[in-house]
C-alpha angles and dihedrals in degrees: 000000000000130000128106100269113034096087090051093046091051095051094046085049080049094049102039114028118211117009139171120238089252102056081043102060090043089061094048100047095171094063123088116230083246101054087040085054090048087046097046094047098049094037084060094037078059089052101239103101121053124217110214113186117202112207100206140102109312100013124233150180133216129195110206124156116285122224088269091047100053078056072074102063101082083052094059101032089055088051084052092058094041092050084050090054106040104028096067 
């Protein structure tokens, strides 16, 4: 799972549960709406990021961690403490 961003979207789907694009890519400001969209749709071809579609007015989509990507959690919650205790 290599690539520049999937690691940053993940943590910001860890962070902040489901989100809209928009709120995303405002989290992430370095990222172009282009490379956000790549990221997002290979990181749910890989099964780790769920699409969820809402039909209403105005329509709307939200990314939140599938079943595979909350396995993730522990991974990212043990770099956080490492990062506590060695990037002092």
């Amino acid at each position: 799972m290599s690539g520049k961003w999937n690691a940053r979207v993940l943590y910001e789907l860890v962070t902040q549960g489901s989100v809209r694009f928009g709120a995303l890519r405002k989290s992430i400001p370095d990222i172009s709406n282009t490379m956000l969209t790549a990221t997002l749709r290979f990181l749910e071809e890989q099964g780790l990021v769920h699409r969820e579609q809402f039909n209403e007015i105005p329509p709307h989509v939200e990314y939140s961690l599938s079943e595979s990507g909350k396995a993730l959690i522990p991974v990212f919650d043990a770099i956080g403490r490492w990062g506590e205790t060695y990037l002092k």
